[in-house]
Each structure stands twice: as structure tokens, then as C-alpha cells.
C-alpha positions as CSV (number, residue, x, y, z in Angstrom):
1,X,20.2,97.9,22.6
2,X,19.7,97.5,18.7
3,X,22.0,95.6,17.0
4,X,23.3,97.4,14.2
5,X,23.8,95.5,10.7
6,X,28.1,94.1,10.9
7,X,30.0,94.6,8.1
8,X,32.0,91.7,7.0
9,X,35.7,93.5,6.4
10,X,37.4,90.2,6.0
11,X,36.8,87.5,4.4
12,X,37.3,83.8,7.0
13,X,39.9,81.6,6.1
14,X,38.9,77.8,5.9
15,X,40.7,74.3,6.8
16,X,42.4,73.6,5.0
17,X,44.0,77.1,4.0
18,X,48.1,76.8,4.9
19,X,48.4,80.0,5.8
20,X,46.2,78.1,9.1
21,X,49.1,76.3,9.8
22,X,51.3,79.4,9.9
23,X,53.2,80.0,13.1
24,X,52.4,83.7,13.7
25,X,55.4,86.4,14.1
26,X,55.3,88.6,16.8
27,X,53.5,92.1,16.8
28,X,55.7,94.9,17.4
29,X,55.3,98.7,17.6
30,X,51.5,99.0,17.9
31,X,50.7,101.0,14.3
32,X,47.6,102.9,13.3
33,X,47.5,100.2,11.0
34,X,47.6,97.2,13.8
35,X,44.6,99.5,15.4
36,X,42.6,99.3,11.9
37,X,43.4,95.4,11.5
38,X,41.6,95.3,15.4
39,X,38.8,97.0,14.5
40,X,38.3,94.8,11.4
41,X,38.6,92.0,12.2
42,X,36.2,92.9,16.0
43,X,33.5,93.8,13.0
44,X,34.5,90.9,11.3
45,X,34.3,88.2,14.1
46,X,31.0,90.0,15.1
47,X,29.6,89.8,11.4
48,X,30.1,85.8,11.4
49,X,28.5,85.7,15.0
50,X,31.9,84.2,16.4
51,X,33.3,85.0,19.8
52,X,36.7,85.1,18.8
53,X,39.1,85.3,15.6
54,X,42.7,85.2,14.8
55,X,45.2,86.9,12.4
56,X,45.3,83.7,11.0
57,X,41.6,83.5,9.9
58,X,42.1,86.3,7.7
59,X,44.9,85.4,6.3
60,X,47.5,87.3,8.4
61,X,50.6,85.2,10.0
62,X,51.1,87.4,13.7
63,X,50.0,87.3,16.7
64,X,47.1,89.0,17.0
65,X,43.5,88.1,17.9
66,X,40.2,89.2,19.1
67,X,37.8,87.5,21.7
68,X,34.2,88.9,22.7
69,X,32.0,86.9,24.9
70,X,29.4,89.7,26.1
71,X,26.1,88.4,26.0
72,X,27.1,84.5,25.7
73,X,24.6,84.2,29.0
74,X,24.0,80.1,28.3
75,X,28.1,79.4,28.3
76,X,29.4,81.0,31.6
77,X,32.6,82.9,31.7
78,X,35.1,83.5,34.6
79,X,37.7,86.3,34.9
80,X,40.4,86.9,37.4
81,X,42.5,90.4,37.5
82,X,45.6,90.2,40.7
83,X,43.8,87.0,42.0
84,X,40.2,89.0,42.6
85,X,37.1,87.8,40.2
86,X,35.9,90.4,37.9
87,X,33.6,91.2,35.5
88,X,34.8,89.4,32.1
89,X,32.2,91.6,30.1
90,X,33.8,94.9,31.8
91,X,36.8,93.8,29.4
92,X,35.2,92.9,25.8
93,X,36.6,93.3,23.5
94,X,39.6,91.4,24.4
95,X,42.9,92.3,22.5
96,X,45.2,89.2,22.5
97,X,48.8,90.9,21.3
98,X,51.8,88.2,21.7
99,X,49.4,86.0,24.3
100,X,51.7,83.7,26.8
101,X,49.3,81.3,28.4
102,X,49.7,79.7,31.5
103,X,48.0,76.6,31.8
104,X,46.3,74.7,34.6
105,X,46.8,70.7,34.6
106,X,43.0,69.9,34.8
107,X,41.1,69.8,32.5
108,X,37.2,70.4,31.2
109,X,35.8,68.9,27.9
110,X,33.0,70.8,26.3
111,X,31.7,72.0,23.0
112,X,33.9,73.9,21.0
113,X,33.5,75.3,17.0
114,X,36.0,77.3,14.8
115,X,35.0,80.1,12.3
116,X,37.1,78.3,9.8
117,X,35.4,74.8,10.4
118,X,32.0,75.7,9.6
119,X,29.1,73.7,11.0
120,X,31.4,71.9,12.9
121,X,31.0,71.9,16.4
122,X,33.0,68.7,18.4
123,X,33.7,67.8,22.5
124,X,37.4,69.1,22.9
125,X,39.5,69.2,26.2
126,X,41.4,72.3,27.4
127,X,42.9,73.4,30.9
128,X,40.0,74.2,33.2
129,X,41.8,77.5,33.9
130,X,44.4,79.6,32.0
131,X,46.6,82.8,33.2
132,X,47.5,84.7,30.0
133,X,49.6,87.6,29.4
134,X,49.0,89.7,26.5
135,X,50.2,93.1,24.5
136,X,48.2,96.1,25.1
137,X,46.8,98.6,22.0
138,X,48.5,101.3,24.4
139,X,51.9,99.3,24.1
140,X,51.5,98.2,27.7
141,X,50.6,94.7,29.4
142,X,48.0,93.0,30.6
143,X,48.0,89.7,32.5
144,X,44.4,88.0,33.7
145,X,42.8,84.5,34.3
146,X,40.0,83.1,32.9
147,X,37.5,80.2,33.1
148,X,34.6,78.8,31.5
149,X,33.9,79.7,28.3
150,X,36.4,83.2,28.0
151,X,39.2,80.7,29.1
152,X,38.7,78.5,26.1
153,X,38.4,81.0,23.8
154,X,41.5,82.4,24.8
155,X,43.2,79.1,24.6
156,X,41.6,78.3,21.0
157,X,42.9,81.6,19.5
158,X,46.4,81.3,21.1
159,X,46.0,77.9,19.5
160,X,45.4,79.4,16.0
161,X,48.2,82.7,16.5
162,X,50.7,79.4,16.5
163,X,49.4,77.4,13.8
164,X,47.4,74.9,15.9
165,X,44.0,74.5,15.1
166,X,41.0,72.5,17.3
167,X,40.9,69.6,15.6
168,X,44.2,68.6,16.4
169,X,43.0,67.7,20.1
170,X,40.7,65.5,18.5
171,X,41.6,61.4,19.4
172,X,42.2,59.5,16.2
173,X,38.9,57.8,16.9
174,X,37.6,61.1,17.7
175,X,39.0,62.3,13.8
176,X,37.6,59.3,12.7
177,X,34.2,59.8,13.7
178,X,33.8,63.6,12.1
179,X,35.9,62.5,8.8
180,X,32.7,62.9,6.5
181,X,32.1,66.6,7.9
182,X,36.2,67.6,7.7
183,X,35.8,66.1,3.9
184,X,32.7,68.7,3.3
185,X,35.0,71.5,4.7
186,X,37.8,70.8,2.5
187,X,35.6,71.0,0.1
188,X,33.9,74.1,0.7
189,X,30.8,73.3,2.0
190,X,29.9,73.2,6.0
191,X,29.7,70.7,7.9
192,X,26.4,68.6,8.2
193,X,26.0,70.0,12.0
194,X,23.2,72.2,12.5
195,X,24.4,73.7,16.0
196,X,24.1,77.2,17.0
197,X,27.2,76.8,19.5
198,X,29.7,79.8,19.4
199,X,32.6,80.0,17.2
200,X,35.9,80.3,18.0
């Protein structure tokens, strides 16, 4: 499979942009032009090599995001459709429309980045296992679970359709300890961290 040259269509919005903080109104009647903004921004997370992206990156306050983990093979995912596992890669793209998330009270810590952090990759802990229910391009519902790496992704966009962004599950000490990269991201250069871990 050749991997054709991505098109960046939008530009990422970085920390500390406000429109990051920006609770995101709900999506309503599903538009040509909400179809478009899904297809741009799929070719626009792909471009940036991310795994997921928000409305919110781009610069758009709703709730809508994107989330493709196909051929993430070193970061497992898990999927769960009516209680049976399935095939998470059966369902990239993922359309998150309105998400409402369910989470479990364990939780997993592992390495997480941000398209709108860049370089920055930091430990963060998230439910072990979240039940989501999102909006449909066909106007219908969808409602799955998800593990591993698709259930943080999940998690970190609903996170971002609300204003909430990673580093807010950091400890103080936590903050503390990445201050010097967060400073080079305000001012618009990455981070210092070399990593080549997805981005959320």
C-alpha cells in the first residue's frame, strides 16, 4: 500500500491558543459542510502523522473529532461493539460527533502527546476502559468500548471537544518537571523531546 503525499488543509492550533480552552457547542444537522470539515481535518491529522484531532485544533469550537489508529501495531488497541471484541481497524476512521464517555474507575498510565504540544510526549493516567457514545455522519448513533491505545485517544479528544487539554492531568510536580518544554511551546518552538510516540 503506497502512501500517498497528505495535504495539510488546516493549519494545528498550539497551547496556548484560547480557542483550546473553548468548550465546544454541539453538532447538529449533519451538513455537506460538517462532511467537508471531516474529511479535512482526517487529511489533516494524517498529514501531521497524529492519530487523532479535534475541532478545537483547528480552530473550531464543536464537538467534533477524528481518531485513526490503523497501523499503530507497537501501541495495542481494543474494541468492543454489544459486549463482543472487534476489529478496531474495521472502524477507522473514527467520527467522534457529540462523544458521551463512560468511564471505568481503573486506571492505566502510559505515554501520551498532543498535536498542539509539539515534541511533547509525558506519562498521563486515563480510565483503563471507556464506553462512548457518539453522532453518526448518517445522523444516527453509535455506541462502542475501547481499550489500549483507541480508548485513550478517544478520551484525549473528548478531553479537547470540552476545552480540557492533557496537561491538565499532569501533578503539579509532574508540571513542574516539563515547565522548560511548555515555555518552548508557548513560544513557538517544540518541545526539546525527540519521541516518535503518536499524537493525539
Amino acid at each position: 500500500q503506497t502512501r500517498e503525499r497528505r495535504q495539510v488543509i488546516y493549519e494545528i492550533v498550539n497551547y496556548p491558543e484560547p480557542i483550546l480552552r473553548a468548550k465546544g457547542r454541539p453538532v447538529g444537522e449533519i451538513t455537506p459542510e460538517i462532511r467537508t470539515l471531516v474529511e479535512d481535518m482526517l487529511e489533516t491529522m494524517r498529514a501531521h502523522h497524529g492519530v487523532g484531532l479535534a475541532a478545537q485544533q483547528i480552530g473550531k469550537d464543536i464537538q467534533l473529532a477524528v481518531v485513526d489508529v490503523t497501523g499503530c501495531e507497537h501501541r495495542e488497541s481494543k474494541m468492543w461493539g454489544d459486549g463482543q471484541p472487534v476489529d478496531p481497524e474495521a472502524y477507522m476512521p473514527l467520527v467522534l460527533i457529540n462523544p458521551e464517555l463512560k468511564l471505568t474507575k481503573n486506571k492505566v498510565r502510559d505515554v501520551e502527546g498532543c498535536l498542539s504540544f509539539p515534541g511533547l510526549h509525558t506519562d498521563i493516567s486515563r480510565a483503563a476502559r471507556v464506553k462512548a457514545t457518539v453522532g453518526t455522519l448518517d445522523g444516527g448513533s453509535f455506541t462502542f468500548e475501547a481499550a489500549g491505545l483507541l480508548g485513550r485517544a478517544v478520551q484525549h479528544e473528548t478531553d479537547h471537544l470540552h476545552g480540557r487539554l492533557f496537561i491538565d492531568l499532569l501533578t503539579d510536580a509532574e508540571r513542574r518537571d516539563l515547565r522548560n518544554q511548555i515555555e518552548r511551546i508557548k513560544m513557538g518552538l517544540p518541545a526539546t523531546d525527540e519521541s516518535d510516540d503518536e499524537d493525539l
